[in-house]
N, C-alpha and C positions, 0 to 999 in steps of 0.2 A: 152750135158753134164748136168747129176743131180746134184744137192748139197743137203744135207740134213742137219739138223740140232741132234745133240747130246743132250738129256738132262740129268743134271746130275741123278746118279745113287739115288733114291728115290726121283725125284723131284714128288710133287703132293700129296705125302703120309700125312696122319698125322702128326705132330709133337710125338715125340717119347718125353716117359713122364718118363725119368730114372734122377731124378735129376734135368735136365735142366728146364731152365725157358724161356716160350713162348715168345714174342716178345713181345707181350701185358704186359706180366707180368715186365719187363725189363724195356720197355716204361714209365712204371708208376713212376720208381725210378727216371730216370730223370726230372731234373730241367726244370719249366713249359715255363720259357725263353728261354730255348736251342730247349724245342719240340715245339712252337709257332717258333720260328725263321729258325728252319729247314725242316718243314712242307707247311710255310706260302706262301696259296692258292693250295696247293694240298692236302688238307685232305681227297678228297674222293676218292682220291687213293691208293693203294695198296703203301707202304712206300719203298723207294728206295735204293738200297746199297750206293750211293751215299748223301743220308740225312743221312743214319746209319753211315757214315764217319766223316761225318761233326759233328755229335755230339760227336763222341768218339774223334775225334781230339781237340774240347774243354773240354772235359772233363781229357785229358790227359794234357793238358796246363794248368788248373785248377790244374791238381796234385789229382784230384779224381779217381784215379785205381781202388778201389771198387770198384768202380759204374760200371766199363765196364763189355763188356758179356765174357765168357771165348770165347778159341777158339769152342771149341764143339758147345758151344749154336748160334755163326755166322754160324757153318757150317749146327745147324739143320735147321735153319731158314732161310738158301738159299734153302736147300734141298725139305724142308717141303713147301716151298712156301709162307712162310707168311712175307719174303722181295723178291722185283724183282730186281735182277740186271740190267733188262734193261727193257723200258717201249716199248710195243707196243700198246694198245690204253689207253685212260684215261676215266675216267669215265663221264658222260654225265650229263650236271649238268641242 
């Protein structure tokens, strides 16, 4: 028996530039407390859907809804690649 794995539909592409704002760009708007603490000792890896949680659940508990990404911009930045939902290797330090 094979298994194969599915990736979503544009994973790997570009980020698509209609509006939305890159990870990066988003990144920056958070508070440097929240990206130090949900980063801290994996910075030289690819950022996690799991740290991307972590900060919008304090950021929602704060009552800062601004700040958060809309749904589009979570779903280009699964798509696009520029968060991993799951980590298979880490970077080599």
């Amino acid at each position: 028996m094979q298994l194969s794995m599915t990736l979503p539909k544009g994973y790997g592409q570009k980020a698509s530039t209609s509006g939305k704002r890159s990870f990066e760009d988003w990144w920056r708007t958070v508070p440097e407390d929240l990206r130090s603490k949900s980063r801290k000792g994996d910075e030289g890896n690819k950022p996690l859907l799991n740290q991307v949680n972590y900060v919008l659940l304090h950021l929602h508990l704060a009552g800062k809804h601004d700040t958060k990404p809309s749904h589009e911009e979570l779903k280009d930045w699964l798509h696009s690649g520029q968060v991993d939902v799951l980590r298979m290797n880490t970077a080599k330090k």
